[in-house]
N, C-alpha and C positions, 0 to 999 in steps of 0.2 A: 753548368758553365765550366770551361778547362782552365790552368790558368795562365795568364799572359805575361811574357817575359817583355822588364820593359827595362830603358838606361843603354849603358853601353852594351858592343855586339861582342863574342863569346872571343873575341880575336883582341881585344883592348882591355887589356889588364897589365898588371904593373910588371915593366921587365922581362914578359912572357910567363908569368908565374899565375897560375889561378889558385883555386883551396876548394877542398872537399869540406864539407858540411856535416856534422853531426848531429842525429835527431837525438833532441835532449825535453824533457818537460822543462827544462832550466832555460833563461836565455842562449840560445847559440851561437854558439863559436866554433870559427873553421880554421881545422886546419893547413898550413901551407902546403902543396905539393905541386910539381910539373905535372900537368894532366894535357890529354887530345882532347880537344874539343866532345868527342863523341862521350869519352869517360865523365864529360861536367855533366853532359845532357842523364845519361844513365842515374847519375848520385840525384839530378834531381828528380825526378822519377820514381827511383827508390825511397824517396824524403816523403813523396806524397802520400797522406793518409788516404784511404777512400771513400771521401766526401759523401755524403747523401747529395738529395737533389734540393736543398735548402739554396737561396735566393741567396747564397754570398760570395762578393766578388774575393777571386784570388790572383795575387801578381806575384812573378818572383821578379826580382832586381838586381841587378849585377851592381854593388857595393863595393865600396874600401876592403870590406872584408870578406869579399867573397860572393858568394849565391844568397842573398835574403830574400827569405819568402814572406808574405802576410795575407791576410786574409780577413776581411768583414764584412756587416751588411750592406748590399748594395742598394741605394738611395736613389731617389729619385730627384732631380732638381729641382730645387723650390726658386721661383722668382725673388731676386734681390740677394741668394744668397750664391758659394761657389766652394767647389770640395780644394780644399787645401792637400796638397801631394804630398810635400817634404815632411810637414807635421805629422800628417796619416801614419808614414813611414815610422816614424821617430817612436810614434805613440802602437803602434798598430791597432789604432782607430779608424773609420770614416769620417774626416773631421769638418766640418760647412763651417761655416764664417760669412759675415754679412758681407757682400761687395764693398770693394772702398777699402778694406782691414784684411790682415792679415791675423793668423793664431794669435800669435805674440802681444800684439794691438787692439782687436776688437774686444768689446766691451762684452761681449754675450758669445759663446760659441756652444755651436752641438756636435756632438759625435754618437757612433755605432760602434759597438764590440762584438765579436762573436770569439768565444771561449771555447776552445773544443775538446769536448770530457774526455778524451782518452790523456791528456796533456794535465790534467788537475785531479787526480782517481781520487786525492781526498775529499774534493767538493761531491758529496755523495749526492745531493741533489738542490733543486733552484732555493727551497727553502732556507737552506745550508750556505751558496753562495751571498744570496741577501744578507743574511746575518753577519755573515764575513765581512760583507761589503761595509754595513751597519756599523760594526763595533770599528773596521779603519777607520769610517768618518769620525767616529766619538775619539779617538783614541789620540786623532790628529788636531780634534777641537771639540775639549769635554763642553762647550759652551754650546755645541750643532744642537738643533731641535730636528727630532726626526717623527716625522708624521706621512703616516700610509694616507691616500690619498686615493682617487676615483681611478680606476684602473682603464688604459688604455687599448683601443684595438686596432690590429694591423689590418693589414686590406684582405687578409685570410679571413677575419672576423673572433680570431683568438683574441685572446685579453688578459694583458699584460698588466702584472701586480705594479704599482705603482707611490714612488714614495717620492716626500719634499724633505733636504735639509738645508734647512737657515740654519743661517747665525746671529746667535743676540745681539752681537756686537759687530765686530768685523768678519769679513769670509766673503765667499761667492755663495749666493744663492743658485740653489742646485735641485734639478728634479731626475729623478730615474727611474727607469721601469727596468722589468727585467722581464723575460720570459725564456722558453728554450724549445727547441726540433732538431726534431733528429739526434747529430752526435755535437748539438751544439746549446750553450747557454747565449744568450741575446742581452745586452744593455744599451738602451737607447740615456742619453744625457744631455741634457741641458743646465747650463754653467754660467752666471752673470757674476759679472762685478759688482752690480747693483740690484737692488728689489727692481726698481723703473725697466733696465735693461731684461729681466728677469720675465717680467711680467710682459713686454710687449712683444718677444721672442715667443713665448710660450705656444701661439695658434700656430705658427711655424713649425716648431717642434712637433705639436700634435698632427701637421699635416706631413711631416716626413715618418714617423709612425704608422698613420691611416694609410700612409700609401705604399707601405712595406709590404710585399708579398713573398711567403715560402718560396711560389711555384711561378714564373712569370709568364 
């Protein structure tokens, strides 16, 4: 899949000013500059990595500040639930929310990551980001209980290591899998306010997992 430029059109920017973008493993920021239309299209072009042919969607968006791009697993709709845009954006996640709620509001949300190794060379590999991943939880609530759990499988039939962190006390109860292909690391998430919220979300979660595929 190529990716789709989505928001305002390349003529609608502030004052006739657009910005050139710089590829940074850091978050990106762009620079100001008066460009032709054709010079914006070229910078993003030249921005794009060369993707494998992994299952994840990519948009770029014409922003405040410029050309943003992002990029994550593409989902499949589950009934009852709806992919939140602006948060996805914000976060660069694929974020679902139960109908009726919004990110901010809903009591249980899931999201998709996709991580792209050439952007992270220290994360040397999945084992390496789990443990990353592990010691932020702890680090953010030495109280998290973190327990590897039954490992899940996408609709390829690969099988994704799989962990739960509670909290003894306060927190969101949270489940993550991870896995990776190609030039990418995968985190599937599931995030409650509550154990109740937590627990009734969960076949949902596991059915946007089952139904993720590499190659579609």
């Amino acid at each position: 899949m190529g990716w789709t430029l989505v928001g305002s059109s390349f003529g609608e920017n502030d004052g006739g000013t657009n910005y050139i973008c710089q590829a940074s493993t850091r978050p990106r920021r762009c620079t100001e500059k008066h460009m032709s239309r054709s010079i914006i299209v070229l910078c993003i072009l030249l921005l794009l990595p060369a993707f494998a042919v992994a299952e994840i969607e990519k948009v770029g968006e014409i922003c405040k500040t410029g050309i943003c791009l992002y990029w994550w697993p593409k989902l499949l709709s589950a009934k009852g639930w709806h992919h939140e845009r602006g948060p996805s954006y914000a976060n660069s996640a694929n974020i679902q929310v139960p109908d009726g709620f919004t990110f901010s509001d809903a009591e249980t949300v899931i999201y998709a990551k996709a991580l792209y190794k050439p952007r992270i060379p220290e994360t040397k590999s999945l084992e390496k980001l789990i443990k990353n991943d592990s010691d932020e939880f702890i680090s953010r609530d030495p109280g998290v209980t973190v327990t590897e759990v039954e490992p899940l499988k996408t609709g390829d039939g690969k099988s994704l290591k799989s962990f739960t962190f509670f909290p003894k006390y306060k927190g969101n109860w949270e489940r993550v899998s991870y896995g990776e292909e190609s030039d990418f690391y995968l985190i599937f998430t599931i995030s409650s306010r509550t154990k109740e919220g937590f627990d009734k979300s969960s076949e949902i979660y596991k059915q946007y997992i089952s139904n993720y595929k590499e190659k579609p």
